[in-house]
C-alpha positions in Angstrom: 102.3 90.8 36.5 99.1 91.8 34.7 97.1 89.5 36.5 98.3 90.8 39.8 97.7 94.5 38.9 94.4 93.4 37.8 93.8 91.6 41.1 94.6 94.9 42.8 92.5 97.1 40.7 89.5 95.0 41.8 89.8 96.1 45.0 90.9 99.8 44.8 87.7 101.0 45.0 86.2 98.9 47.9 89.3 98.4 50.4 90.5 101.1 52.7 94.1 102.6 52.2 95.6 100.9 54.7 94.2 97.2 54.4 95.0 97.3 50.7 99.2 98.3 51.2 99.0 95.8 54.4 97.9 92.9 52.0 100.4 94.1 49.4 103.0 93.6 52.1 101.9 90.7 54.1 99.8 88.3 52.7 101.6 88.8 49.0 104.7 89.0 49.9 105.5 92.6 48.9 107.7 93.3 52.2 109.7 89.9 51.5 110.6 91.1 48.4 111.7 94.5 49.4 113.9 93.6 52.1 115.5 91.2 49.6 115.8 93.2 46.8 116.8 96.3 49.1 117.9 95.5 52.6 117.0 95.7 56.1 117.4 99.7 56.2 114.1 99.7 54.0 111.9 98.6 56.7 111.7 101.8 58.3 110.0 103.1 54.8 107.7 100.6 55.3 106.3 101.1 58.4 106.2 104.9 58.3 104.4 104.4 55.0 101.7 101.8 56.8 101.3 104.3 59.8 100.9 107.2 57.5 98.0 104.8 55.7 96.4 104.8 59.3 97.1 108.5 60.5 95.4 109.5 56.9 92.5 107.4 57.3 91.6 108.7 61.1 90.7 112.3 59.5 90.3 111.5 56.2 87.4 109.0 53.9 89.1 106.4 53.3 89.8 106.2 49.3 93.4 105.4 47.7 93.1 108.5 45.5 92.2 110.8 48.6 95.3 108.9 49.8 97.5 109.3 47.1 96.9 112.9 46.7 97.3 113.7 50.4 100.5 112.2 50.6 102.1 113.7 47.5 101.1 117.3 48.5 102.4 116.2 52.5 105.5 117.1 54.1 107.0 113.6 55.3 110.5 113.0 55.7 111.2 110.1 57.3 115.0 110.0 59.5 116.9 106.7 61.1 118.5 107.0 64.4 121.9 105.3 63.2 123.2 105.1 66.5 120.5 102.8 67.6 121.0 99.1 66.7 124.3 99.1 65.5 124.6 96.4 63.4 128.3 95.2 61.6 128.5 97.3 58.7 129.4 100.4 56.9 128.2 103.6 56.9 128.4 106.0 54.0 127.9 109.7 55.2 127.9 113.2 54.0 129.4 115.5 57.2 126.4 116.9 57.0 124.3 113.7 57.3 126.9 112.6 60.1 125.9 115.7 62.5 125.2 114.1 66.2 126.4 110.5 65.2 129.4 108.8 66.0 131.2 105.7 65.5 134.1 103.7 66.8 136.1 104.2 63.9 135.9 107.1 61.2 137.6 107.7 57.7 137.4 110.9 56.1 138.7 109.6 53.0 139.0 113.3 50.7 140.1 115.9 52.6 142.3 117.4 50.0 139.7 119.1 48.2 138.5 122.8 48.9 135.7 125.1 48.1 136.5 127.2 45.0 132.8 128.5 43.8 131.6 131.2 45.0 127.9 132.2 44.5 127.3 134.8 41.0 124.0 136.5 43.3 125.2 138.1 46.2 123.1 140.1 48.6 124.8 143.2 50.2 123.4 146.2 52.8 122.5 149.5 51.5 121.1 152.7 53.0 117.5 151.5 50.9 117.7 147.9 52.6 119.3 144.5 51.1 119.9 144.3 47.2 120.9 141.6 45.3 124.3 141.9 43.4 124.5 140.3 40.2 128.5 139.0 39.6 129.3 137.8 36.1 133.0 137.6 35.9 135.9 138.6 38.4 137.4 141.3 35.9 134.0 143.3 35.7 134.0 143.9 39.4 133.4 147.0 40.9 134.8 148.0 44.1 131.8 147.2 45.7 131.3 143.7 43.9 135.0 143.2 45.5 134.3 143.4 48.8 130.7 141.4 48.4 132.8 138.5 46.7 135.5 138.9 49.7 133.2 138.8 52.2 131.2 135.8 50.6 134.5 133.8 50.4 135.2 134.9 53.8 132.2 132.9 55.3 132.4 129.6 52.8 135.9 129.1 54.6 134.6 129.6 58.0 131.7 126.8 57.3 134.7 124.6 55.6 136.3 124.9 58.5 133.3 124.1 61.0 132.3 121.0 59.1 136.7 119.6 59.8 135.5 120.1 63.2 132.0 118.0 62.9 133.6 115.5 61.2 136.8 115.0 63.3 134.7 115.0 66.2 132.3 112.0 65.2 135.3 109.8 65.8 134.8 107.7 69.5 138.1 105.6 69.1 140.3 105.9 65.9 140.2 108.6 63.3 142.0 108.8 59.4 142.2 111.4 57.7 142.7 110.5 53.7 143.3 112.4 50.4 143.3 111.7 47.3 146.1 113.7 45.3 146.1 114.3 41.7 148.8 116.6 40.1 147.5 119.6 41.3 148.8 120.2 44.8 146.7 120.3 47.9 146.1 123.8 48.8 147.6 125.0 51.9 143.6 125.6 53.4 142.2 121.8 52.6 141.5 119.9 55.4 144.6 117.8 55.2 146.9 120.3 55.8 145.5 121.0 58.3 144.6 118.4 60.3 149.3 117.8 59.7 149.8 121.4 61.0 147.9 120.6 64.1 149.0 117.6 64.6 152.6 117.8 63.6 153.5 119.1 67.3 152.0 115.8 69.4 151.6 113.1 66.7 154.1 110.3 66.2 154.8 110.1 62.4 154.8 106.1 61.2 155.0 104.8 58.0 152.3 103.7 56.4 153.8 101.1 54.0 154.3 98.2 56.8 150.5 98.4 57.3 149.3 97.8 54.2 151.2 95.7 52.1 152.1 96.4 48.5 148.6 97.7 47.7 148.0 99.8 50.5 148.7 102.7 51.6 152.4 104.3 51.5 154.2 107.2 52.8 154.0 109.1 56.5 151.3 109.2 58.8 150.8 110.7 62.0 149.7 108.8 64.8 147.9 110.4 68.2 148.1 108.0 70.9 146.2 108.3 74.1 146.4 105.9 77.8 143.4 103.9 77.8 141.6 104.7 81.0 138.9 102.1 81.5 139.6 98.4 80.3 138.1 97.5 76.8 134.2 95.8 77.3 133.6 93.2 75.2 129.5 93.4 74.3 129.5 90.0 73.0 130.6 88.5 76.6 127.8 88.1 78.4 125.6 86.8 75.8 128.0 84.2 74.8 128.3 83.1 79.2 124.6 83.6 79.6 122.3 80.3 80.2 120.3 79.4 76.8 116.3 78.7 78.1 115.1 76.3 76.6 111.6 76.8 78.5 109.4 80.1 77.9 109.6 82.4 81.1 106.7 82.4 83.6 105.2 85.9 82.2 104.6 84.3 78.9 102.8 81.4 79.5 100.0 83.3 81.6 97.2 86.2 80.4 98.0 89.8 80.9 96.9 91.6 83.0 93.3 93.4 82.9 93.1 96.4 81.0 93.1 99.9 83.3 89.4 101.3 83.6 88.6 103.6 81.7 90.6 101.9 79.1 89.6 105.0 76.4 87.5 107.9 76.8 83.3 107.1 76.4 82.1 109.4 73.9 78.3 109.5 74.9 77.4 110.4 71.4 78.4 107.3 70.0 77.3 104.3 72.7 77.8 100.9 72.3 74.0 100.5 72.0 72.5 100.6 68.3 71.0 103.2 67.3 66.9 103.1 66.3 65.3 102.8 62.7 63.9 105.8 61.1 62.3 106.4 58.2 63.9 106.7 54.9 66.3 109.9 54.6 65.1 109.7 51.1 62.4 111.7 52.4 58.9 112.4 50.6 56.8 115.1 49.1 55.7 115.9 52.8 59.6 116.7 53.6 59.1 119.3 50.5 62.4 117.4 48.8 64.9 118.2 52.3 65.0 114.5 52.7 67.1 114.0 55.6 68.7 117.0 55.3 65.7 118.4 57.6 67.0 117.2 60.9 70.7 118.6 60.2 69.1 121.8 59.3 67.2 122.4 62.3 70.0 121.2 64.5 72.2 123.6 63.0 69.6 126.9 62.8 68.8 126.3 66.8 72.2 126.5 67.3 72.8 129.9 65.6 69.5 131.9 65.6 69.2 132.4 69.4 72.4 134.9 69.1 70.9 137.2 67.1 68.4 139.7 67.2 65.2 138.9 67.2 64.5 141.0 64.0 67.4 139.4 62.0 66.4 136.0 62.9 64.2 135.5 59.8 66.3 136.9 57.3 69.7 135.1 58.7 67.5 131.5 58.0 66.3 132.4 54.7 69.8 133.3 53.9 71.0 130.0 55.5 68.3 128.1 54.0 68.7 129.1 50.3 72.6 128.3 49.8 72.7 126.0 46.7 74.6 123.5 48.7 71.0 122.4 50.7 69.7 122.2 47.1 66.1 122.8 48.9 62.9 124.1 46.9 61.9 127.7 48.1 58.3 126.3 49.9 60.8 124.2 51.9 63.4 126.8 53.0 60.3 129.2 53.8 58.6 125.9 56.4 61.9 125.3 57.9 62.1 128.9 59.0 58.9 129.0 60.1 59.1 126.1 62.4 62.3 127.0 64.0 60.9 130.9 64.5 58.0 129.2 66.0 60.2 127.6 68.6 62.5 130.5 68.7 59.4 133.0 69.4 57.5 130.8 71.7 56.8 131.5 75.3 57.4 128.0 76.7 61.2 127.7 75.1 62.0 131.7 75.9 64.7 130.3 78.5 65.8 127.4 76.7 67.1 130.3 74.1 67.8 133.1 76.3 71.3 134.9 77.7 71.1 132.1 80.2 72.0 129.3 77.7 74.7 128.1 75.8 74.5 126.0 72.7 77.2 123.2 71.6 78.5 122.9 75.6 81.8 120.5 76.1 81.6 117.8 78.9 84.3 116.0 80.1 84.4 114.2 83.1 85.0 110.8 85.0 82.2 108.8 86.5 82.9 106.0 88.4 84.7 103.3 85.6 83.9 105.7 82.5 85.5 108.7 81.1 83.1 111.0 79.6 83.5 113.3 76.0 80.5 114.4 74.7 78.8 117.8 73.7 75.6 118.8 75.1 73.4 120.6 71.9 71.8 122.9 74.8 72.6 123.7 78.3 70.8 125.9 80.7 71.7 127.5 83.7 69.4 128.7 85.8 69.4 129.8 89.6 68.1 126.6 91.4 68.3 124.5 88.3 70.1 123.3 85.3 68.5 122.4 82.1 70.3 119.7 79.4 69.0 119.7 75.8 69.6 117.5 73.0 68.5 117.3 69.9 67.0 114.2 68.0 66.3 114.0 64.1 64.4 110.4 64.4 61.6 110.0 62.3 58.9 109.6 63.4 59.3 110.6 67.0 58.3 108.6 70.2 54.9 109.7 71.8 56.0 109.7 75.1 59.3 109.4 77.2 58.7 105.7 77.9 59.3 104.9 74.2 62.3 107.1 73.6 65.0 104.2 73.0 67.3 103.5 75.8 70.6 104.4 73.4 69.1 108.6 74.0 68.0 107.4 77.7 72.0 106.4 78.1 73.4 109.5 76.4 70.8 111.7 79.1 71.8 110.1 81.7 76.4 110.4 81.1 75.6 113.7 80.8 73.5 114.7 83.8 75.7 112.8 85.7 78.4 114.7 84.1 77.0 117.9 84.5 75.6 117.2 88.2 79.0 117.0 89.9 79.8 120.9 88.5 76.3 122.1 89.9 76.0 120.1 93.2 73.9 122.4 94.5 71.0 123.0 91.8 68.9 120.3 90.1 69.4 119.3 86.8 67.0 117.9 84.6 66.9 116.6 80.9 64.8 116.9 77.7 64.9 116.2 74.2 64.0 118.5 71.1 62.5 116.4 68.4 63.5 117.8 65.4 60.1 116.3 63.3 57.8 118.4 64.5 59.7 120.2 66.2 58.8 119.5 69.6 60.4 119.8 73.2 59.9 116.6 75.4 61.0 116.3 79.2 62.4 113.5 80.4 61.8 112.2 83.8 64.6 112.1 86.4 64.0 108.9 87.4 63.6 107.4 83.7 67.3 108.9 83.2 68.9 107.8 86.2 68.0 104.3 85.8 70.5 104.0 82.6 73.2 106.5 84.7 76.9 104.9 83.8 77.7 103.0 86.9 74.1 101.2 86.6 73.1 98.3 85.6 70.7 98.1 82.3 67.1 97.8 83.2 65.5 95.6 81.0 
């Protein structure tokens, strides 16, 4: 055992939720052993467990103890459909556990018990609203405890007498009703009474004694006998008369059948082509210690500046820029504001930021064999002409639109197509914003269409 946990432990920290339980299971035999030890009905357990592995690790990093804590602060409850699959057995059920099943046969083997407790906190209705009522002993009741303890009795026999009719009901074919007497009496309330003072008019009272033998059951019993209206179907019939094949059928000895186009939505952000190098995101001193971080900064300060007022611009990045979480030295906060107001401020991008344009736009669409989902960093709508902007944090940046790499060229090029069949009547045209530098580079229409979706790949 140790040398399996330690096994395990080696790979905790490297292996993803989901193919760490799967190996437990599969490969070493853990699901064996648990349907041996446990039964068949612990497969369900299993599986919900495995697919909760997965549903955790398509939101979530992937890390046991991320795992772990996510599914002991969950919700999960995990029911069977009993009625589905019925297999030869027996099933142990509370009435309550029982609601919307059924069965061929049904004992309810104690139904000469009854409900004597009745709850010590009551809540009753007053002029000031509800109020609990505290009930210590029967002889200390007031008038008004009396009536809150009558009333609460009251409804525990109603719902005693609800769950005789769930439980009678979940018989399909053949129904006993049992008790187990000691030598206190049955009370004249308990289910088995009755069930015999409904009964006692149209049952046929038998003796039990012939049935059972010498250790069975003794005494009367009623019996309620109705015609059978449709002959009795044996299930087993058929598959007992039916031909054995001893060859596999046609279907399964050829391929299946090509998969639908699209076969999942295209999300232009994340192509099949690989993205291109950059530089370190280490950064340098020329990054004043933003590292990476730079790009993401300016992506996300382009996105919220232009809504504001010119005035407030400034102070809103300084704020943004100094939050401990950047962890960026003041010289840097004060450049990246400066750079961004410079773009903000300038002439040539006035309506790339104005009332016209939109930042972080949806697109969703279908183009020939592909299903688009992307977001477009920065549209523009203009009256003859519509304007798609996206923003790139590759360092260093190309010098000219021939040298931007085809995986940008392919994103361009979804989304103008995209975008082209909502505007049919107005041109639209594409650029990127290089956040190194920053600097605002158009692309060429016919440089975009030639990677377009339903295109071939130039070389």
């Amino acid at each position: 055992a140790a040398a399996e946990l330690q096994s395990l432990l080696a790979r905790v920290d490297f292996a993803a939720p989901y193919e760490l339980f799967a190996d437990i299971l599969a490969a070493r035999g853990g699901r064996r052993a648990i349907l041996a030890r446990l039964g068949p009905d612990s497969a369900d357990p299993l599986d919900e467990f495995l697919a909760l592995a997965l549903a955790y690790e398509r939101t979530h990093i992937p890390s046991l103890e991320g795992f772990l804590h996510w599914l002991q602060t969950g919700d999960t409850e995990i029911k069977r459909d009993l009625d589905q699959g019925r297999r030869d057995e027996v099933r142990i059920l509370t009435v309550h556990g029982a609601k919307g099943l059924q069965a061929p046969v049904v004992f309810l083997p104690d139904t000469l018990q009854v409900p004597t407790e009745t709850p010590r906190l009551l809540w009753i209705s007053d002029a000031a609203g509800e109020l609990p009522l505290w009930l210590p002993r029967r002889d200390l009741d007031a008038p008004a405890a009396q009536a809150a303890r009558l009333e609460a009795q009251r409804r525990r026999d109603e719902e005693y007498r609800r769950l005789l009719y769930v439980a009678m009901t979940r018989a399909e074919d053949r129904l006993y009703v049992c008790g187990w007497q000691t030598q206190r009496a049955p009370a004249d309330g308990c289910w088995y009474n009755l069930v015999a003072a409904g009964l006692a008019a149209i049952a046929e009272p038998f003796e039990c004694a012939p049935l059972g033998g010498e250790d069975g059951w003794s005494g009367p019993g009623l019996r309620l006998d109705g015609a059978q209206m449709v002959p009795a179907k044996d299930d087993n019939a058929a598959s007992l008369d039916a031909p054995v094949e001893t060859e596999l059928p046609v279907w399964a000895r050829q391929p299946p059948p090509p998969e639908p186009a699209p076969p999942k939505p295209l999300a232009p952000s994340r192509p099949s082509l690989a993205e291109p190098a950059s530089r370190s995101p280490l950064g340098g001193a020329e990054e004043g210690g933003a590292g990476f971080k730079r790009g993401l900064l300016i992506h996300r300060l382009l996105q919220i500046l232009p809504d504001l007022p010119g005035v407030a611009r400034h102070a809103a990045a300084l704020r943004f820029l100094a939050r401990p979480v950047h962890d960026l030295m003041p010289e840097a906060q004060a450049e990246i504001a400066a750079e961004i107001l410079a773009i903000l401020d300038d002439p040539a991008f006035a309506a790339l930021f104005g009332p016209d344009s939109q930042a972080e736009v949806p697109v969703v669409g279908l183009i020939g064999d592909y299903a688009l989902s992307g977001q477009i960093d920065r549209l523009v709508v203009g009256a003859s002409e519509v304007l798609i902007v996206d923003y790139k944090t590759l360092r260093p940046p190309p010098a000219s639109p021939a040298d931007v790499p085809p995986v940008y060229l392919r994103q361009l090029a979804a989304y103008r197509a995209a975008v082209a069949t909502v505007y049919p009547d107005k041109s639209v045209r594409c650029a990127l914003l290089w956040t190194d530098g920053p600097r605002l580079m158009a692309m060429p229409t016919e440089l975009v269409d030639r990677w377009a979706p339903n295109a071939a790949a130039p070389a």
